[in-house]
C-alpha positions in Angstrom: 0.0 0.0 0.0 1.6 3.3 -0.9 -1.0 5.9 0.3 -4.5 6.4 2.2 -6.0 9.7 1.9 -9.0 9.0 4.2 -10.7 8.1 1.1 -9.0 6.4 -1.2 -6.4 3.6 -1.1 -2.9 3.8 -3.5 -1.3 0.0 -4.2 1.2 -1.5 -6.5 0.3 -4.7 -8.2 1.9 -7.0 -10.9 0.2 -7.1 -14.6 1.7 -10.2 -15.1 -0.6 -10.3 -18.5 1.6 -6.8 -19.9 5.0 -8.1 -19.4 4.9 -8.5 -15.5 5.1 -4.9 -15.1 4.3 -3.2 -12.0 1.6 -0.5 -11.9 0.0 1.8 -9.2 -4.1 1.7 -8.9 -6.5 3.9 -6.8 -9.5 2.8 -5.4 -12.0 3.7 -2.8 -10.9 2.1 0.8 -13.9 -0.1 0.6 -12.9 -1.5 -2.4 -9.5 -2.2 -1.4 -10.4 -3.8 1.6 -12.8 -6.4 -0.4 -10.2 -7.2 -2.4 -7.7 -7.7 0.6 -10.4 -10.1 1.7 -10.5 -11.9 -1.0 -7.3 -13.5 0.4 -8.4 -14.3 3.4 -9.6 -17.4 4.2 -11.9 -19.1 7.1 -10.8 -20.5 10.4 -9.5 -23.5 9.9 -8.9 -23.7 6.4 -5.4 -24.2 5.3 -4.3 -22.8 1.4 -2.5 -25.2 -0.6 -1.1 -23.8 -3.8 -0.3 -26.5 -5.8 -2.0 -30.3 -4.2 -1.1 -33.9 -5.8 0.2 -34.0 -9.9 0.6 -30.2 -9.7 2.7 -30.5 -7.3 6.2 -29.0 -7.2 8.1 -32.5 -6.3 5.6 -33.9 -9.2 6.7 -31.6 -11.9 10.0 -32.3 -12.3 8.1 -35.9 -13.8 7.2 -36.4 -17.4 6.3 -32.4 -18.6 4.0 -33.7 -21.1 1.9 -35.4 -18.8 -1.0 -32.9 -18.1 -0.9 -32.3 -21.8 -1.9 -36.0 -22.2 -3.8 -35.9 -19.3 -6.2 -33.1 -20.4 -6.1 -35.2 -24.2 -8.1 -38.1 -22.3 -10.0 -35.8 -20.6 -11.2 -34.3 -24.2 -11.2 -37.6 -26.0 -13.8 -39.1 -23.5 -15.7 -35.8 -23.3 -16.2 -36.3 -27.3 -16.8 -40.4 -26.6 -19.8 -39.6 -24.5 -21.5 -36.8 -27.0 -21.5 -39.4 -29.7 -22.9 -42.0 -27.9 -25.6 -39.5 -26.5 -26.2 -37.9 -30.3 -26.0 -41.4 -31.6 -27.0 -44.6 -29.2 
């Protein structure tokens, strides 16, 4: 956070889509803080960034395996709308 004028809230944040370039954004306080909320998460709960094949031990495996993963996926997607168009 770079600046609160009573009003309004001043941030940086990363536009990772233009090049990962950092850029400064005003918005009203109550904006800001549903945003920063957005992060938060409920007793109890625990974040977990990356869980079982995404997994940072896992990827060092066979890098074309969500690739083929995500084929099958598609293959039996098509599979089941023929059989449905087509029985």
């Amino acid at each position: 956070m770079l600046s609160f004028d009573g009003n309004d809230v001043t941030f940086l944040w990363r536009d990772y889509a233009h090049g990962n370039k950092q850029k400064k954004m005003t918005v009203p306080a109550e904006e800001f803080i549903r945003r920063f909320l957005l992060h938060v998460l409920p007793k109890g709960f625990v974040r977990i960034r990356h869980f079982g094949f995404m997994a940072n031990s896992q990827r060092s495996g066979d890098p074309n395996a969500i690739s083929n993963l995500e084929a099958m996926i598609h293959n039996r997607e098509l599979s089941q709308d023929m059989e449905s168009q087509y029985p």
